[in-house]
N, CA, C and O atoms as a MOPAC input file, in Angstrom:
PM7 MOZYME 1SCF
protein

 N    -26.75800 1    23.02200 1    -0.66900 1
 C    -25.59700 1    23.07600 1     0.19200 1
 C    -25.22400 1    21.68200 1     0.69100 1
 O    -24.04800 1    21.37100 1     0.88200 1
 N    -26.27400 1    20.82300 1     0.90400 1
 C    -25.90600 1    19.61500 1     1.58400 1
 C    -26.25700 1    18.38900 1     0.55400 1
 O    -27.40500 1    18.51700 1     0.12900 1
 N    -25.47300 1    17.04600 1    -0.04600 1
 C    -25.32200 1    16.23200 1    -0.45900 1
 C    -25.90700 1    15.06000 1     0.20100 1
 O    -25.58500 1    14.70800 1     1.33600 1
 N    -26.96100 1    14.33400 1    -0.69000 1
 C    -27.31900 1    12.97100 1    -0.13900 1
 C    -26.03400 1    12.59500 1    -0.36400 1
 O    -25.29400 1    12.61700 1     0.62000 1
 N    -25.51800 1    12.21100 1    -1.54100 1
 C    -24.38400 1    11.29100 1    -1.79500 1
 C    -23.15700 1    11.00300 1    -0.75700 1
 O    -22.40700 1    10.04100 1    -0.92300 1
 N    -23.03600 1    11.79000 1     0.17500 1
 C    -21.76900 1    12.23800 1     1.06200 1
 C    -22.36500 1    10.71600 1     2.23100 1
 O    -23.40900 1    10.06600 1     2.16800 1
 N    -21.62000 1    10.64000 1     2.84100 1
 C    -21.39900 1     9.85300 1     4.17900 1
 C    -21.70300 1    10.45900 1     5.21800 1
 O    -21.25200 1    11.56400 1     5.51700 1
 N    -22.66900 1     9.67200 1     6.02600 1
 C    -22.63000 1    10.94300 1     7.32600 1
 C    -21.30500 1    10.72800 1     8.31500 1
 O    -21.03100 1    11.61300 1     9.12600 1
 N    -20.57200 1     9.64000 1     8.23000 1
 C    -19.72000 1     9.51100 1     8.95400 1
 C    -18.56000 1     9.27700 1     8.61500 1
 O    -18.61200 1     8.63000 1     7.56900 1
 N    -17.30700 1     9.48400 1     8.99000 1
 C    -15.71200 1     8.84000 1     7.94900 1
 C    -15.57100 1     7.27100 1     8.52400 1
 O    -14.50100 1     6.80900 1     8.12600 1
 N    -16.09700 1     6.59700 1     9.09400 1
 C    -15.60700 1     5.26100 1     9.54800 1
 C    -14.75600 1     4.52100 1     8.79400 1
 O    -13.66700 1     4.06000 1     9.13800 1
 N    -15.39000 1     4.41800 1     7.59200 1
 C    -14.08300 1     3.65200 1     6.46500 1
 C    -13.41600 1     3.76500 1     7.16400 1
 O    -13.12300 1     2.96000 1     8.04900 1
 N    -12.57800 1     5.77700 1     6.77800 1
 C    -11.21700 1     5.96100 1     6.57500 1
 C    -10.69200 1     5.65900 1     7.91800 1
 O     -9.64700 1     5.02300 1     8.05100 1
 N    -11.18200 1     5.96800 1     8.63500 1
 C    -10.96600 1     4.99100 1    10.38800 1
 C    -10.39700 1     4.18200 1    10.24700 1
 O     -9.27700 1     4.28100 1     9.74400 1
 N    -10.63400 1     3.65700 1    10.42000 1
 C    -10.78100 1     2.18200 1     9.78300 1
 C     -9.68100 1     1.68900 1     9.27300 1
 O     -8.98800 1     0.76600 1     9.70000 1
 N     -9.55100 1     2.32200 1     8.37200 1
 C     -8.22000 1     2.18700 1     7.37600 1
 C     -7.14900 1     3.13400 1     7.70700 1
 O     -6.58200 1     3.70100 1     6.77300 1
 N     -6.89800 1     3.31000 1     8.58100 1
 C     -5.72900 1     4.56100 1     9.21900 1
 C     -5.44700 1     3.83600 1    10.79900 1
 O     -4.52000 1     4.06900 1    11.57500 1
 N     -6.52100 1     2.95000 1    10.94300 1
 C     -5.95800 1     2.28400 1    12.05600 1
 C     -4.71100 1     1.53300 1    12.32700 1
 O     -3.86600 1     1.77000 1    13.19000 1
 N     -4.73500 1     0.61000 1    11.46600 1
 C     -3.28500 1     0.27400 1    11.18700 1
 C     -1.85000 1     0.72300 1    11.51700 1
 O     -0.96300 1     0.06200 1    12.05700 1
 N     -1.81100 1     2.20100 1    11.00100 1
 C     -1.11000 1     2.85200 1    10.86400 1
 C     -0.33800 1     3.34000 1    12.37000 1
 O      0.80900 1     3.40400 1    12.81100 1
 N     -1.75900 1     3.63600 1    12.84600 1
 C     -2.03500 1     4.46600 1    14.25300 1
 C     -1.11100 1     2.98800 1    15.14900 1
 O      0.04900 1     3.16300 1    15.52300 1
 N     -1.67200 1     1.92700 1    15.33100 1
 C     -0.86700 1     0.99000 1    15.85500 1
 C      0.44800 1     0.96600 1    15.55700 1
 O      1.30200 1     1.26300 1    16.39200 1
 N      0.74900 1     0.57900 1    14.22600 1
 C      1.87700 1     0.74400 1    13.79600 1
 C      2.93200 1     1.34900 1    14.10000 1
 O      4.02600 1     0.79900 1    13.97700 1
 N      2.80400 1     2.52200 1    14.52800 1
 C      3.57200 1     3.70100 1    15.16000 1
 C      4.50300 1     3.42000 1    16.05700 1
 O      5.66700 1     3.77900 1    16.23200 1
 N      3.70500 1     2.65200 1    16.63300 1
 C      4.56600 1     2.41300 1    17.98400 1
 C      5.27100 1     1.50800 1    17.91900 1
 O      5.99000 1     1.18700 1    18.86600 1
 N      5.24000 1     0.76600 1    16.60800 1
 C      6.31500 1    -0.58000 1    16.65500 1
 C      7.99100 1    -0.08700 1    15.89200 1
 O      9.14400 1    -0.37600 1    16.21100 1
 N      7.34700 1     0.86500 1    14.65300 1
 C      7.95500 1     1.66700 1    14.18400 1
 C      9.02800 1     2.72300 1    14.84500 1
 O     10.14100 1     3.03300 1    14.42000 1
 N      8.32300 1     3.18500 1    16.04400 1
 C      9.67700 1     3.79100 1    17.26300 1
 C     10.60600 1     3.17500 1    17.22000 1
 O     11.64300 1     3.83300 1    17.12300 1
 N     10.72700 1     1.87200 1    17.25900 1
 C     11.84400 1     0.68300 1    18.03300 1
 C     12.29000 1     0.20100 1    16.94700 1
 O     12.65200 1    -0.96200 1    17.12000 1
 N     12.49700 1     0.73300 1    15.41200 1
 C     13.32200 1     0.30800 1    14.48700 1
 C     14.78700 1     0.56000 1    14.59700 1
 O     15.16300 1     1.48800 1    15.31200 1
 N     15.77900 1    -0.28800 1    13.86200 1
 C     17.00600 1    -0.13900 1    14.75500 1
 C     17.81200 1     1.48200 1    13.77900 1
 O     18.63500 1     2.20900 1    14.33600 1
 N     17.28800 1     1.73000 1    12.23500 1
 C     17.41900 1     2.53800 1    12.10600 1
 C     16.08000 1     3.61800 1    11.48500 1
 O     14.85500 1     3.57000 1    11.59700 1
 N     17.08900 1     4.62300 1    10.75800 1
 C     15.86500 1     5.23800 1    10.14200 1
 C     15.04600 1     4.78700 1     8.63100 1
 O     13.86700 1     4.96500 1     8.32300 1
 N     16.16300 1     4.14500 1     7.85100 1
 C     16.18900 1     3.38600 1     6.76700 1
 C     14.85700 1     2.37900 1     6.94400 1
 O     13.85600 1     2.15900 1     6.26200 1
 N     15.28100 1     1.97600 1     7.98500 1
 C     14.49600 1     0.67400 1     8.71800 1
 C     12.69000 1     0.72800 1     8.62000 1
 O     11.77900 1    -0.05300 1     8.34500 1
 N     12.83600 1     2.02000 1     8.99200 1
 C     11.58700 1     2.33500 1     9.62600 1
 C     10.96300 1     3.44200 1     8.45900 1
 O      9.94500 1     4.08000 1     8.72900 1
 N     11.64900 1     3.60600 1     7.17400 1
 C     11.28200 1     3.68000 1     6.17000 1
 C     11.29300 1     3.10500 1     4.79200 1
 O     11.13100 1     3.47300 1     3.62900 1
 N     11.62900 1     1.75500 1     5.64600 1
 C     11.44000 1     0.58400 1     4.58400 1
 C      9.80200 1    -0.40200 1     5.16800 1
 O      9.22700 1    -1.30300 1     4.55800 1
 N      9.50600 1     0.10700 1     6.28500 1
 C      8.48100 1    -0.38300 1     7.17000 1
 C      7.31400 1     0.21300 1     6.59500 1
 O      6.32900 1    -0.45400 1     6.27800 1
 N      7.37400 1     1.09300 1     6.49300 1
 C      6.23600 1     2.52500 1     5.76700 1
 C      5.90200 1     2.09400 1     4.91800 1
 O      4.81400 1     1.59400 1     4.63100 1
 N      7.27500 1     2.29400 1     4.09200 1
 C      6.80100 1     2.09200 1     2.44900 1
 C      5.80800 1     0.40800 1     1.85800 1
 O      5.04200 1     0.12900 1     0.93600 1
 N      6.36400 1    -0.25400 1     2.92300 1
 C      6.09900 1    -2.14100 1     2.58000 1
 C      4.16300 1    -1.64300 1     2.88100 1
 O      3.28800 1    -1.90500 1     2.05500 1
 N      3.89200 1    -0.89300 1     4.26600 1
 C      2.64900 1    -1.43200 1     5.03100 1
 C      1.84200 1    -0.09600 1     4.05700 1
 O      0.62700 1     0.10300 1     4.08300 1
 N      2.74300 1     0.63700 1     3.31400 1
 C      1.43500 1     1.60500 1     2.46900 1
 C      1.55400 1     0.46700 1     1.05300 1
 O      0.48800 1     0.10500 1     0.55300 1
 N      2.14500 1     0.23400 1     0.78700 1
 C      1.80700 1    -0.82000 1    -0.71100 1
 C      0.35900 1    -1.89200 1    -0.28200 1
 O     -0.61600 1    -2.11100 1    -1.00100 1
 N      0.56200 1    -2.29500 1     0.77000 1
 C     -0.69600 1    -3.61300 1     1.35300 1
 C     -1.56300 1    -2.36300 1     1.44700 1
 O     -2.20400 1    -2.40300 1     0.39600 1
 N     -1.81200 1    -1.65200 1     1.88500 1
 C     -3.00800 1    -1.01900 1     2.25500 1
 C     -3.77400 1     0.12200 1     0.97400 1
 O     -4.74200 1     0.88000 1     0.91800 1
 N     -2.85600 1    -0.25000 1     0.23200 1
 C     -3.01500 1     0.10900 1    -1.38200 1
 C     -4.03800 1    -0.71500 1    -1.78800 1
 O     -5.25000 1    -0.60300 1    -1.97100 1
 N     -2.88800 1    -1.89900 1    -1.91200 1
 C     -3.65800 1    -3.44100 1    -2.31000 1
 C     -4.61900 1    -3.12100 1    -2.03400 1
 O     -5.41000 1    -2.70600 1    -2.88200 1
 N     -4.88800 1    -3.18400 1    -0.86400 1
 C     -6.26000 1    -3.47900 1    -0.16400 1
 C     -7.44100 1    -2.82300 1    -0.67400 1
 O     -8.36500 1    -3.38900 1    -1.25900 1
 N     -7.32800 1    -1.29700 1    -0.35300 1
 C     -7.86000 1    -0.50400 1    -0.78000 1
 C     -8.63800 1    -1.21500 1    -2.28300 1
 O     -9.84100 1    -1.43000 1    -2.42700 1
 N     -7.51300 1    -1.48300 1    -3.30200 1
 C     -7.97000 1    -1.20800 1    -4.16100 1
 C     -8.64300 1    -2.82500 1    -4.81900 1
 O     -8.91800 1    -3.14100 1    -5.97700 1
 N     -8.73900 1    -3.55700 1    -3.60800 1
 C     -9.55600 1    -5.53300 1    -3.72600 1
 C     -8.33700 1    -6.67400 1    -4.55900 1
 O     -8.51200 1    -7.71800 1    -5.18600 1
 N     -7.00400 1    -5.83900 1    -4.18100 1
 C     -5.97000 1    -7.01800 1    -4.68500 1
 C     -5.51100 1    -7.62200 1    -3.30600 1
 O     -5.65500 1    -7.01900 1    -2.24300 1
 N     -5.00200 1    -8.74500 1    -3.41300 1
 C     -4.27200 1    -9.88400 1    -2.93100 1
 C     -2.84800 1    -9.47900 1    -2.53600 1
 O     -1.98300 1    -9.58500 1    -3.40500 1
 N     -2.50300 1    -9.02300 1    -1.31500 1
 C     -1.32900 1    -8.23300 1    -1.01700 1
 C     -0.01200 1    -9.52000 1    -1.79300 1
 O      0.96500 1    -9.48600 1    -2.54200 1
 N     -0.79700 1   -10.50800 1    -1.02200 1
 C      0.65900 1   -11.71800 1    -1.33500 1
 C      0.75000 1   -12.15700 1    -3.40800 1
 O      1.55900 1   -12.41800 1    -4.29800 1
 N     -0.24800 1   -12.02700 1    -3.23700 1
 C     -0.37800 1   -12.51900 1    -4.91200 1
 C      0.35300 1   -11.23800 1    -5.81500 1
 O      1.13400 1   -11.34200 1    -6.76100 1
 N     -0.17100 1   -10.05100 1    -5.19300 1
 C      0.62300 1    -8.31800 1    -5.75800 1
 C      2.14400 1    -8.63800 1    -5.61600 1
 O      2.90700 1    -8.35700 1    -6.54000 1
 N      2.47900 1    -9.07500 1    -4.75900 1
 C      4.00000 1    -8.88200 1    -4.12900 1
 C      5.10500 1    -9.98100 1    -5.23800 1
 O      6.07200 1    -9.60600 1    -5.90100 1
 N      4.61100 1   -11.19700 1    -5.13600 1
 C      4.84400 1   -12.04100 1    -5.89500 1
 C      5.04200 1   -11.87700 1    -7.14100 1
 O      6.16700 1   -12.09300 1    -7.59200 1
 N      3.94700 1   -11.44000 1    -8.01100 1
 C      4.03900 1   -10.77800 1    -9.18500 1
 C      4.81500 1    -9.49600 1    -9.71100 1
 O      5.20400 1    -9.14600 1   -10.82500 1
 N      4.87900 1    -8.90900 1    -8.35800 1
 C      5.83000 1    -7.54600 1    -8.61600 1
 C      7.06800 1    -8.29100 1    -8.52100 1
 O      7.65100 1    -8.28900 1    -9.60500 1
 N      7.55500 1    -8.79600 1    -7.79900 1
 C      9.25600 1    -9.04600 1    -7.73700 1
 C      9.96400 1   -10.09900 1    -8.76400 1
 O     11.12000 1   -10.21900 1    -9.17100 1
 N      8.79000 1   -10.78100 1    -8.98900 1
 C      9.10100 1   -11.35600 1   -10.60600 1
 C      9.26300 1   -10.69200 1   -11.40400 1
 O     10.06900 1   -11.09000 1   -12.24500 1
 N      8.53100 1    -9.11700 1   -11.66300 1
 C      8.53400 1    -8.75300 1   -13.14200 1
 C      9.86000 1    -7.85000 1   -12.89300 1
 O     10.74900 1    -7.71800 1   -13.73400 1
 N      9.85600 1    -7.11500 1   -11.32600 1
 C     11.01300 1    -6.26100 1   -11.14100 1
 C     11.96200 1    -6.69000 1   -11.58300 1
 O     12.49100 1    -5.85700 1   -12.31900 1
 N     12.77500 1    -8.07200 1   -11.49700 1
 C     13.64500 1    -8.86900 1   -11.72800 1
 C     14.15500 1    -8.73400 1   -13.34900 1
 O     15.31300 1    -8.88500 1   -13.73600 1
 N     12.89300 1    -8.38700 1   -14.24400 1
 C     12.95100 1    -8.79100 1   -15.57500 1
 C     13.11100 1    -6.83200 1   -16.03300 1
 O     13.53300 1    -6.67500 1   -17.17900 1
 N     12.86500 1    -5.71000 1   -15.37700 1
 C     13.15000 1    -4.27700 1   -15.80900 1
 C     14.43000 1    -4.04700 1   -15.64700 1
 O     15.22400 1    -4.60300 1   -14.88800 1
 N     14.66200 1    -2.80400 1   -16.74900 1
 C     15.65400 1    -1.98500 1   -16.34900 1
 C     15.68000 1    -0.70800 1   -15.17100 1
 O     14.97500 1     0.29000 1   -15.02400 1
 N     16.76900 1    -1.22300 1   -14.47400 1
 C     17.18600 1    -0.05000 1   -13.26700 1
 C     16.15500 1     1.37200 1   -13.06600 1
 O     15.41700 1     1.74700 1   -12.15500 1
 N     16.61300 1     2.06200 1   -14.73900 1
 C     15.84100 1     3.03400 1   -14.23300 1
 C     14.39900 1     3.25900 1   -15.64400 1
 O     14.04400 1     4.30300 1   -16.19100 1
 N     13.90000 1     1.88400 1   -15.84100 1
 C     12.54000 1     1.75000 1   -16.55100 1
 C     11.62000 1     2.28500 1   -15.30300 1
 O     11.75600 1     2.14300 1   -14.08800 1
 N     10.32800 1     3.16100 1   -16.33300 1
 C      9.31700 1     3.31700 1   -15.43200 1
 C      8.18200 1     2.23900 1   -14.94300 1
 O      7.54200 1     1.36000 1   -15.51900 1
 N      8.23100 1     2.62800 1   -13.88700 1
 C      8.01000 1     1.29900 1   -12.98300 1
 C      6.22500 1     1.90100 1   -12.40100 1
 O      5.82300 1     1.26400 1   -11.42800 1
 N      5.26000 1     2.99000 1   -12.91700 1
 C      4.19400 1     3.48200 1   -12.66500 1
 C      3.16900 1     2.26000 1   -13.18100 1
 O      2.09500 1     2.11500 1   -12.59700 1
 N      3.60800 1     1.22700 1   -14.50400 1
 C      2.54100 1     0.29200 1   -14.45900 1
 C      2.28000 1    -0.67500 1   -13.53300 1
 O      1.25700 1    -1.32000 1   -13.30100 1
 N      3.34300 1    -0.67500 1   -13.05200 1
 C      3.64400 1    -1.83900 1   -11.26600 1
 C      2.75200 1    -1.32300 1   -10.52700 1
 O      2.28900 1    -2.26300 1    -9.88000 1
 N      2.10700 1    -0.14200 1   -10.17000 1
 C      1.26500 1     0.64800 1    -8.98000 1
 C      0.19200 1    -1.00200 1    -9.33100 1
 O     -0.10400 1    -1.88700 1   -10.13500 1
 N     -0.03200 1    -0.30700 1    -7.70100 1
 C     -1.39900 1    -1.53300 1    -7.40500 1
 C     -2.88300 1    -1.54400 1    -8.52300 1
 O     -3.44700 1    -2.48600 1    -9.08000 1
 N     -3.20000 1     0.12300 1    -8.52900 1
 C     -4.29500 1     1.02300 1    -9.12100 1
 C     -3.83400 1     0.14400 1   -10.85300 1
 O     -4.66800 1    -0.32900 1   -11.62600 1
 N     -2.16600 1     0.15400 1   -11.08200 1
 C     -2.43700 1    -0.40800 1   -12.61300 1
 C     -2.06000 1    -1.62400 1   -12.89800 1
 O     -2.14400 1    -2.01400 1   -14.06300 1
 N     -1.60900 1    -2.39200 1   -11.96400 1
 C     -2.05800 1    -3.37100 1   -12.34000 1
 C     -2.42200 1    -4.73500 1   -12.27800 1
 O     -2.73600 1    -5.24100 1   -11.20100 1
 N     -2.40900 1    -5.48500 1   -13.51300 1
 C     -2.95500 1    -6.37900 1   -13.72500 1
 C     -2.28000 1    -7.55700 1   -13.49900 1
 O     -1.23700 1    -7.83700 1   -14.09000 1
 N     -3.15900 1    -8.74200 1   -12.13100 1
 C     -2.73200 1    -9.55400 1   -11.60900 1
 C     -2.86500 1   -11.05900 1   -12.43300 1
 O     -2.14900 1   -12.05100 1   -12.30200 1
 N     -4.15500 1   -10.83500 1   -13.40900 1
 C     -4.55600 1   -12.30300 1   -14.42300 1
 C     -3.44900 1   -12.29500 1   -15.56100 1
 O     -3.01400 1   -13.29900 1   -16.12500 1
 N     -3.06200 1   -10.94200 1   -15.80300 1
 C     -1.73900 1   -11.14200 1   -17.07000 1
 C     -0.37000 1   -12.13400 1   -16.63800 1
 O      0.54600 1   -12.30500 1   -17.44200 1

């Protein structure tokens, strides 16, 4: 019934939801709603990054270069943080 492998505690995810939890409140005082879901979307991509041991600024950089070079509506799933690749 019970797993060594498990964690006895969630701290990580604590941890990593903290952010968010702060966040909130800065997020109230956006001037719209657009605003404050362009705020979301930016601070879940970094905490992607993060998550996953990339370089938020080095990710960002590389994404808006290659965005520049796709079509409108090309799939854009190899861009995720999880795929990819920052040495290419």
């Amino acid at each position: 019934m019970y797993s060594g492998e498990l964690g006895i505690d969630n701290n990580v995810t604590e941890r990593n939801i903290r952010p968010f939890i702060t966040g909130r409140k800065n997020w109230m005082f956006s001037q719209s709603v657009d605003g404050a879901d362009a705020i979301a979307v930016l601070y879940s991509i970094v905490m992607t990054c993060r998550a996953n041991d990339i370089n938020p600024y080095l990710y960002f950089q590389k994404l808006f270069r290659e965005l520049l070079q796709r079509d409108e509506l090309a799939d854009l799933s190899d861009l995720l943080p999880w795929n990819y690749d920052l040495e290419a």
